[in-house]
C-alpha positions as CSV (number, residue, x, y, z in Angstrom):
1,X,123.0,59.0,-32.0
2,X,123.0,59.6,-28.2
3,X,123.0,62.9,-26.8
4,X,126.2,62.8,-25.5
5,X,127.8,62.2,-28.9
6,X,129.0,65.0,-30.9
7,X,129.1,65.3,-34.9
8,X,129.9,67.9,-37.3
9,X,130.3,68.4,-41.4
10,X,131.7,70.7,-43.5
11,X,130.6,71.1,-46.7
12,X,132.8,73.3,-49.2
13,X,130.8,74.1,-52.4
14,X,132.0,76.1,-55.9
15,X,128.7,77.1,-57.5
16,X,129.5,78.5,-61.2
17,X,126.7,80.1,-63.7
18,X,126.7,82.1,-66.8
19,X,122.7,82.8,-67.4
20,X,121.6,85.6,-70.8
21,X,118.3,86.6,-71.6
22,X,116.5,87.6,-75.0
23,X,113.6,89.3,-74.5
24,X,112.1,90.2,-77.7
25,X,115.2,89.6,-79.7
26,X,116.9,92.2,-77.2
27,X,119.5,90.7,-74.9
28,X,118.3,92.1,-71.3
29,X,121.1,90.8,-69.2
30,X,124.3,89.3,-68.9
31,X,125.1,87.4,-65.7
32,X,128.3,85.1,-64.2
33,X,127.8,84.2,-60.6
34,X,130.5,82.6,-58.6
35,X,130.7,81.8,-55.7
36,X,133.0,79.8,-52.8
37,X,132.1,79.3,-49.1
38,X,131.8,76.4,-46.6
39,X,128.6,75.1,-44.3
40,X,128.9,73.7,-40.8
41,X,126.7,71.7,-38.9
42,X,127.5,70.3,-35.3
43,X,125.4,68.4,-33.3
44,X,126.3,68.7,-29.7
45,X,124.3,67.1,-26.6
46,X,121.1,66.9,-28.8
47,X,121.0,70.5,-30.1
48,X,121.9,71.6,-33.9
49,X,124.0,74.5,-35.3
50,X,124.4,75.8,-38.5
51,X,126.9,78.2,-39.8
52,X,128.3,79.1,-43.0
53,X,131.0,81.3,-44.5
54,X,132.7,82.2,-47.5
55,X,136.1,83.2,-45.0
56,X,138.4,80.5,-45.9
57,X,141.5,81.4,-44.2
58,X,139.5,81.6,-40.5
59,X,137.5,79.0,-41.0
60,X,139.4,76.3,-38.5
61,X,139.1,79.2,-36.2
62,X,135.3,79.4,-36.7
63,X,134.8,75.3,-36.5
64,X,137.1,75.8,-32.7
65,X,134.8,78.5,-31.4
66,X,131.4,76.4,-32.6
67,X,132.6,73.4,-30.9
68,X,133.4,75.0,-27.7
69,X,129.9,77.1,-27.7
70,X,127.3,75.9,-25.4
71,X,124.6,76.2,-27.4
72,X,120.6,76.9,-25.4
73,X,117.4,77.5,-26.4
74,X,118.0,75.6,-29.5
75,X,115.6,72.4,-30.4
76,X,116.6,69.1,-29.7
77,X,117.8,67.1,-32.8
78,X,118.9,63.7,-33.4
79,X,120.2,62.1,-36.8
80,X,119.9,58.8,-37.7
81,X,123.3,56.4,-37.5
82,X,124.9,55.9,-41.1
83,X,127.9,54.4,-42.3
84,X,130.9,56.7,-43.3
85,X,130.9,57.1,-47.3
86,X,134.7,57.9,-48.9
87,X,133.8,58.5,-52.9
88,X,134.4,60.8,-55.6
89,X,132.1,61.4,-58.8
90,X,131.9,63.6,-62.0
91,X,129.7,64.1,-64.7
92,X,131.9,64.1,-68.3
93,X,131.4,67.0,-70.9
94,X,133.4,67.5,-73.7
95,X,134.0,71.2,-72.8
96,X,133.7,72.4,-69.7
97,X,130.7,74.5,-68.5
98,X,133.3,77.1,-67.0
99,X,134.9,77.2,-70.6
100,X,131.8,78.2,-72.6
101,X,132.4,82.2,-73.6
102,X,129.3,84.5,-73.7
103,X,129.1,84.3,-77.7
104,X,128.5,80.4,-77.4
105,X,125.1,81.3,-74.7
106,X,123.9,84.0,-77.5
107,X,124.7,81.5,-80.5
108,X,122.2,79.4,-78.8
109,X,119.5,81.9,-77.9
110,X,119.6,83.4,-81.2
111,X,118.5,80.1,-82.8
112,X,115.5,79.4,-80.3
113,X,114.7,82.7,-81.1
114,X,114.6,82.8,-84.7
115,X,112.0,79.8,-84.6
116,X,109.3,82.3,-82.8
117,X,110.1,84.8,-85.2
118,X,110.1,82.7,-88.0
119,X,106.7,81.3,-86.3
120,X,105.6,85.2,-86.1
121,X,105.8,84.9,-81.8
122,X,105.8,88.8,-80.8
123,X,105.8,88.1,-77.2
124,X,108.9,86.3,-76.2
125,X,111.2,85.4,-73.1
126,X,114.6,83.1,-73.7
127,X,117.1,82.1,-71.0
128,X,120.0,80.0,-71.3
129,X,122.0,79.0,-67.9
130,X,124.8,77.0,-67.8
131,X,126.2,75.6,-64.3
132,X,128.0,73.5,-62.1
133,X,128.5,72.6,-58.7
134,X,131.9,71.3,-57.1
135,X,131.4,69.8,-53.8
136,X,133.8,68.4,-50.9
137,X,131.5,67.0,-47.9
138,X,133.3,65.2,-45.1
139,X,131.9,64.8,-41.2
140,X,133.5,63.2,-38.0
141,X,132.3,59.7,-38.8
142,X,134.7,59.5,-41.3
143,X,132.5,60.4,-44.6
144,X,134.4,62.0,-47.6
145,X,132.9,62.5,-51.3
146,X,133.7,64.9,-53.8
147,X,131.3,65.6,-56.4
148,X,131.4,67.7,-59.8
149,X,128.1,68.1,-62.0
150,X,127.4,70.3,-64.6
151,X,124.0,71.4,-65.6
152,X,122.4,73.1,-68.9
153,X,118.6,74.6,-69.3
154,X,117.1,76.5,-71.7
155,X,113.7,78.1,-70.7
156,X,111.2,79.9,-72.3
157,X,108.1,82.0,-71.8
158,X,106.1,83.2,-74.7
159,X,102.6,84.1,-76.1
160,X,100.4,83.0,-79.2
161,X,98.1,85.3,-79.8
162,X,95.9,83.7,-83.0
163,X,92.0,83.6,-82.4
164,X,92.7,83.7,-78.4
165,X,95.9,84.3,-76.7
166,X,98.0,81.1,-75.1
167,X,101.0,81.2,-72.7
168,X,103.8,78.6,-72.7
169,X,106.4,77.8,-70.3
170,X,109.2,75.5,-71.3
171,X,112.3,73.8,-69.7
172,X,114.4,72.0,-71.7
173,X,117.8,70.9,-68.6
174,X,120.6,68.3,-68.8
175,X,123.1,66.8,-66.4
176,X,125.9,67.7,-68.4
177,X,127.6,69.9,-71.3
178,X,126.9,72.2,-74.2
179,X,127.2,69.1,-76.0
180,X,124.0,68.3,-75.1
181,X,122.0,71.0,-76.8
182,X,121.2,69.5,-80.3
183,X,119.2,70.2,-83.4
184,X,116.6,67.6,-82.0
185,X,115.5,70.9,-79.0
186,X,115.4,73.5,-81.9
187,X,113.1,71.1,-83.9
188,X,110.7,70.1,-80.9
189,X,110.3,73.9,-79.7
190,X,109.1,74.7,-83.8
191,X,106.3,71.3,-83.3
192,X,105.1,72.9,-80.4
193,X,104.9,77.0,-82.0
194,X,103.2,75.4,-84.4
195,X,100.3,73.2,-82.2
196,X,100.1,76.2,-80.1
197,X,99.0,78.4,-82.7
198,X,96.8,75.6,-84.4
199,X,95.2,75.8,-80.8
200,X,95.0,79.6,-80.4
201,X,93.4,79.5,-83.9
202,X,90.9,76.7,-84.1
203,X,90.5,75.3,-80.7
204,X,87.0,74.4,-79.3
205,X,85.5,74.6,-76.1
206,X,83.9,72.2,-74.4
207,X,81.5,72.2,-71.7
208,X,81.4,70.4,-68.0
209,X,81.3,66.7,-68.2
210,X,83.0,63.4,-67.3
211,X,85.2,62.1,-69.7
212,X,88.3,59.8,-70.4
213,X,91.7,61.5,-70.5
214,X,95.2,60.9,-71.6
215,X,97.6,62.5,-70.5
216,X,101.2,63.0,-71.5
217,X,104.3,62.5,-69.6
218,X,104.6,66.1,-69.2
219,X,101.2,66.1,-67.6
220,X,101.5,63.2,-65.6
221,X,105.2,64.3,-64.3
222,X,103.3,67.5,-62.8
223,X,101.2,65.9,-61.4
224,X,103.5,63.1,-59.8
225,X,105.7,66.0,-58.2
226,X,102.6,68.2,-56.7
227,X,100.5,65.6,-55.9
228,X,103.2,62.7,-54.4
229,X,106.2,64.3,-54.0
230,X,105.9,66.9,-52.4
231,X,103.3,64.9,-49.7
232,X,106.3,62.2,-49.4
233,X,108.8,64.8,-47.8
234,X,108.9,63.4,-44.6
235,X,109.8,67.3,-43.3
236,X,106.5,68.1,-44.1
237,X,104.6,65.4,-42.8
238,X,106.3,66.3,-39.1
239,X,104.8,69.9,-40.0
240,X,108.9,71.3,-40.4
241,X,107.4,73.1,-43.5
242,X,104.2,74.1,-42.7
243,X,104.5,77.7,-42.9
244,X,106.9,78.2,-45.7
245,X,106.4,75.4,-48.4
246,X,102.7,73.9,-46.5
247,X,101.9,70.5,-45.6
248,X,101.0,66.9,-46.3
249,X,97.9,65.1,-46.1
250,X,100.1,62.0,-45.4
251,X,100.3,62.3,-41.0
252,X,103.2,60.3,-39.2
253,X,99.8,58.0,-37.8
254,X,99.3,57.0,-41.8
255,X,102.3,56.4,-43.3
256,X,100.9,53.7,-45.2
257,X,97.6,55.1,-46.4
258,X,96.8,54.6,-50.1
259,X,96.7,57.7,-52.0
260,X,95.2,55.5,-55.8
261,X,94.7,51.9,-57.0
262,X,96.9,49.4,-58.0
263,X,98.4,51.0,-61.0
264,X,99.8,53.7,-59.3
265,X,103.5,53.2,-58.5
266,X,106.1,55.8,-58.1
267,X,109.7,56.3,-57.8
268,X,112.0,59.0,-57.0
269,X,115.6,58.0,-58.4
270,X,118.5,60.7,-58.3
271,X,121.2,58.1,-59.7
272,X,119.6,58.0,-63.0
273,X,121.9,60.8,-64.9
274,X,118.7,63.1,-65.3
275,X,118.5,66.8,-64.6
276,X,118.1,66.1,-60.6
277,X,121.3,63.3,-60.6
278,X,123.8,62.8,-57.7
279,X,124.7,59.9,-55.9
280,X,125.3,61.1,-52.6
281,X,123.2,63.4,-50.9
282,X,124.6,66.2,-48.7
283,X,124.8,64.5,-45.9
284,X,127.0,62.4,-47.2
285,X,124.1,59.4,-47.7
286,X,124.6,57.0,-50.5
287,X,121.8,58.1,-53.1
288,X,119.5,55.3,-54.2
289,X,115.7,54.4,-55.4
290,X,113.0,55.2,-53.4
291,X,109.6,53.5,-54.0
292,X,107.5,56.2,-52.8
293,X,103.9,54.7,-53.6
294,X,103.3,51.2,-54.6
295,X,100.8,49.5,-56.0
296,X,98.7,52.5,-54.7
297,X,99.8,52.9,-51.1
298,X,102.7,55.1,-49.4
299,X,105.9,52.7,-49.6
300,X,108.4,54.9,-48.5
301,X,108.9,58.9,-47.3
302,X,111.8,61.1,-48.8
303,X,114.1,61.2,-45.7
304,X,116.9,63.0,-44.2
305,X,119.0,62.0,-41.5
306,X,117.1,63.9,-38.7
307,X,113.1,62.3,-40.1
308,X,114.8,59.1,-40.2
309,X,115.6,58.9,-37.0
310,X,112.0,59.8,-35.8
311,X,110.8,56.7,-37.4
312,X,113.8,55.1,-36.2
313,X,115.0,54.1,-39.9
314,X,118.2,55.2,-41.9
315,X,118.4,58.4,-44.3
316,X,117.8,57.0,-48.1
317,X,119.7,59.9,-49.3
318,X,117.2,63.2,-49.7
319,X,119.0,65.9,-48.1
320,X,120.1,68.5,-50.6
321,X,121.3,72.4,-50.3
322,X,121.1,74.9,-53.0
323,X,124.3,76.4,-51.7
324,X,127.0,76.3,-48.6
325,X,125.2,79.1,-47.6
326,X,121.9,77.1,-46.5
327,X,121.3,73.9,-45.0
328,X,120.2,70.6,-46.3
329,X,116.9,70.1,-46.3
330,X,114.6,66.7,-47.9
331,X,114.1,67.4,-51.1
332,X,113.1,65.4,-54.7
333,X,115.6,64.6,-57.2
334,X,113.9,62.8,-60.3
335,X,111.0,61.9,-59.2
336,X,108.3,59.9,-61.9
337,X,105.6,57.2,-62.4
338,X,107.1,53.7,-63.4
339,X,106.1,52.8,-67.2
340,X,103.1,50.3,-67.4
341,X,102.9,48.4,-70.9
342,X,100.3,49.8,-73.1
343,X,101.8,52.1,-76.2
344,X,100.5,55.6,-76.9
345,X,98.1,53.7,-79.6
346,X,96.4,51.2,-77.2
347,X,95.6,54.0,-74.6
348,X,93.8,56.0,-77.4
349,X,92.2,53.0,-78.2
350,X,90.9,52.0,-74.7
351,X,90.3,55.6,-74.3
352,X,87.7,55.7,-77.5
353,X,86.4,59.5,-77.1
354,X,87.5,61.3,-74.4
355,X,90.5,64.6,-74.3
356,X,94.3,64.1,-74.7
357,X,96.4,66.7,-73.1
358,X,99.8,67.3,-74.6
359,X,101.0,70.2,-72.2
360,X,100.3,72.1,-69.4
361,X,99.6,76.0,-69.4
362,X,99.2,76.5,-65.5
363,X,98.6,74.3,-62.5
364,X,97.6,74.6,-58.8
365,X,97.3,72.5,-55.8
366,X,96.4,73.2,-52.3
367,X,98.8,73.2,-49.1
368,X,97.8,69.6,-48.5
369,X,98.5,68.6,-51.7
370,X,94.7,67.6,-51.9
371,X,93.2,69.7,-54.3
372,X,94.9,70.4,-57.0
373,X,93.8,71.9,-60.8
374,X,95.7,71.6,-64.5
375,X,94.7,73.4,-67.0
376,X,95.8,72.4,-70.1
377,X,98.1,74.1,-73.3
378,X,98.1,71.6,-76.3
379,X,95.0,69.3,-76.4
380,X,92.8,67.7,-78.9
381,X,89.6,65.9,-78.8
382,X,89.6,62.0,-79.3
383,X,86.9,60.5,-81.0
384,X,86.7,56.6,-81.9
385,X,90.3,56.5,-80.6
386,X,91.9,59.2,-82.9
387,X,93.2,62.5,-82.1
388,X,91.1,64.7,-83.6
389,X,90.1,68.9,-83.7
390,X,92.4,71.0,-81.2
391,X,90.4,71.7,-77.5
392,X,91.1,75.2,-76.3
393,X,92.0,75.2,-72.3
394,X,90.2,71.9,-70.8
395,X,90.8,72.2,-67.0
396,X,91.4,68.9,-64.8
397,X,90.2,69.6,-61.0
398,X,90.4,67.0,-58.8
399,X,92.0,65.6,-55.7
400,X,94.5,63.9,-55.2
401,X,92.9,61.1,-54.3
402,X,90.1,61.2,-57.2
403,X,92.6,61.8,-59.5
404,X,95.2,58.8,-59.4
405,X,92.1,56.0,-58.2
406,X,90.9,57.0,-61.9
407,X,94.0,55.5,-63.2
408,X,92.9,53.2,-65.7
409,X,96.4,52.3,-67.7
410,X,99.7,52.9,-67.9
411,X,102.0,53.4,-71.0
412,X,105.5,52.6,-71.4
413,X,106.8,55.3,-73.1
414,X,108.0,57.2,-70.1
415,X,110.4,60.2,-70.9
416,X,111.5,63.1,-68.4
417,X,111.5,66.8,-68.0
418,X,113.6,69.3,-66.3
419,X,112.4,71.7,-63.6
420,X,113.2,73.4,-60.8
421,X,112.2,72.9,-57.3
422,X,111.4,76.1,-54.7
423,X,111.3,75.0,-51.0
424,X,112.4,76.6,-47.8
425,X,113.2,79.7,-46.1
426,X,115.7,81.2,-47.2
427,X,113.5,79.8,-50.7
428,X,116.2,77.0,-52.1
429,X,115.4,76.2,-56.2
430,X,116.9,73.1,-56.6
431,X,117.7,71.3,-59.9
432,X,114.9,68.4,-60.1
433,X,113.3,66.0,-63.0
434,X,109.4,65.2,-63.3
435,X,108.3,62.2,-65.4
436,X,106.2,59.4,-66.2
437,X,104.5,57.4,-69.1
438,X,101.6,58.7,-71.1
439,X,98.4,57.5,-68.5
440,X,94.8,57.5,-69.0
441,X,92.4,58.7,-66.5
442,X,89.1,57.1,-66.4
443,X,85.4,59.3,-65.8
444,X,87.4,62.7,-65.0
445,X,85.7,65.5,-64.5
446,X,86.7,68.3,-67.4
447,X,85.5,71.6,-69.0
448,X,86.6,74.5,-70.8
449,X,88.1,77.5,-68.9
């Protein structure tokens, strides 16, 4: 785009969300948030403006004054030339988010909470959110896409306290409807009470050495999102976010660097109809895969329209906003490692002794994304390739680059989990999905916290 050309978008957005807690058993709040408003952007001779408002009736007003100011002192920007996008796309549900009434929410929170109680978990922290988004983006260049997507997550945070005390944070989201919440969630949550307290109770410490791991999906999803993701967001790597959200030890000079061996490949997909899902980004960019790493080396950057056009390429669809009131910014949708072909059994098996780790009780990583620490929630022992006697909080640290040239295999039963992204300022949490395979790490370094 030459400077002499002039764009502008307008993004109308409906956000919708019912959220209740249960703290306790006690319901501590009640909460429906609407809200309506428009973003602008216009680029004029090279410099970018944003403005949003939630004052309809003025806004052609607004977009005449914007495009007559003669904006100064404002940092030159380009964007990247993309075709003009006309579509429309909806998640189904078989009722409406908007339709659910407050006793449906407390149903729902009533049952997760009766498994900790049942479980005898004093310390306890439910919510349930239900949302949506409604979206009508259209720009100069002729782009028009109207989007509806519903979302669903239940999270939790509570405490076991048998022998020693262990925290867990869960989030259980869905593209979609109530519908979606089924008697498969309520049975998973009572598994995991029950490993947690078989941890708390009889877990065993063990002492600094290298050993073999295997990790979970959830575990390896983690660390996929700290450790790849977030170094992949091409904002970062031109130093955009260095003082809210940090940096990247990727530099526009090494695009190309290898970050693991050949094992490692990773892909960040928001058209699969996960909890990150869209097709078209909000810049009105097609949405497709992105091969981030391959076969061990950067393949590809997550890219908006302005960081594509400083490595003269096109946007692959990565801008996203949390609202009309803040502008998109390069962001993850579901981003996971691709499934290998060893089952659950063979890893264990090439593994022999070593540490599986089921879940995650905290996790760390530098503003590089270079050193980074997990330590774990669920874990056992293995010994001659069986899961044995529960391991109380075995703690991973590593780097980044340690940490995925250890992969030794990859398993194919890759599953996802829902989360929410923070990045920023004003902070944007954004709907996304980690995932991956079960994987095991060869000769880490582990011990007891």
């Amino acid at each position: 785009m030459s400077q002499k050309e002039f764009y502008m978008e307008e993004r109308y957005v409906e956000n919708f969300r019912k959220t209740a807690i249960l703290k306790n058993g006690c319901l501590e709040g009640f909460s429906v948030v609407e809200e309506r408003g428009v973003g602008i952007r216009i680029l004029k001779d090279s410099k970018l403006f944003f403005y949003s408002t939630n004052e309809m009736k003025n806004k052609k007003k607004i977009i005449k004054e914007l495009t007559e100011t003669n904006f100064k002192n404002v940092k030159e920007v380009h964007f990247s030339k993309e075709k003009p996008n006309k579509a429309k796309f909806a998640i189904n549900q078989k009722k409406k988010v908007e339709d659910v009434d407050e006793k449906d929410i407390l149903e729902i929170l009533k049952v997760v909470d009766s498994i900790f109680v049942e479980e005898g978990v004093k310390n306890r922290f439910i919510t349930f959110s239900i949302s949506s988004k409604r979206q009508e983006f259209q720009n100069s260049e002729g782009s028009k896409i109207v989007s509806y997507i519903p979302r669903v997550i239940l999270s939790y945070l509570i405490t076991i306290n048998e022998r020693r005390s262990i925290q867990r944070y869960n989030d259980i989201g869905f593209c979609g409807g109530l519908e979606k919440i089924s008697s498969k969630i309520f049975d998973s949550i009572r598994e995991e009470v029950k490993e947690l307290k078989e941890v708390s109770k009889k877990g065993k410490r063990i002492g600094k050495s290298r050993m073999n791991v295997v990790l979970s999906s959830e575990l390896t999803g983690i660390a996929v999102h700290e450790s790849i993701g977030h170094p992949t967001e091409a904002d970062r790597i031109f130093g955009r976010e260095a003082a809210q959200a940090g940096e990247s030890y990727i530099k526009p000079n090494n695009i190309k660097m290898k970050i693991g061996n050949s094992m490692l490949n990773v892909a960040d997909d928001p058209t699969i109809q996960e909890y990150g899902f869209f097709l078209y980004d909000d810049e009105g960019v097609k949405a497709r895969r992105k091969i981030l790493v391959k076969e061990g080396k950067v393949n590809e950057l997550l890219l908006n329209r302005e960081t594509a056009y400083e490595l003269n390429t096109r946007s692959n669809g990565s801008a996203r906003a949390s609202s009309y009131r803040v502008e998109p910014i390069v962001r993850m949708s579901n981003t996971f490692l691709l499934p290998g072909k060893k089952s659950f059994e063979e890893l264990l098996e090439e593994a022999k002794n070593g540490i599986f780790i089921k879940t995650f009780m905290e996790w760390n990583i530098d503003d590089l994304r270079i050193n980074q620490r997990y330590t774990g929630g669920i874990a056992y022992l293995i010994k001659n390739s069986k899961i044995e006697e529960p391991v109380i909080f075995p703690v991973i640290e590593t780097t980044t680059f340690d940490f995925w040239n250890s992969l030794k295999d990859v398993g194919k039963d890759l599953s996802f989990k829902a989360a929410t992204c923070g990045k920023g300022e004003p902070m944007q949490d954004i709907p996304v999905t980690t995932g991956g395979p079960s994987i095991l790490l060869k000769n880490v370094r582990i011990w007891s916290r």
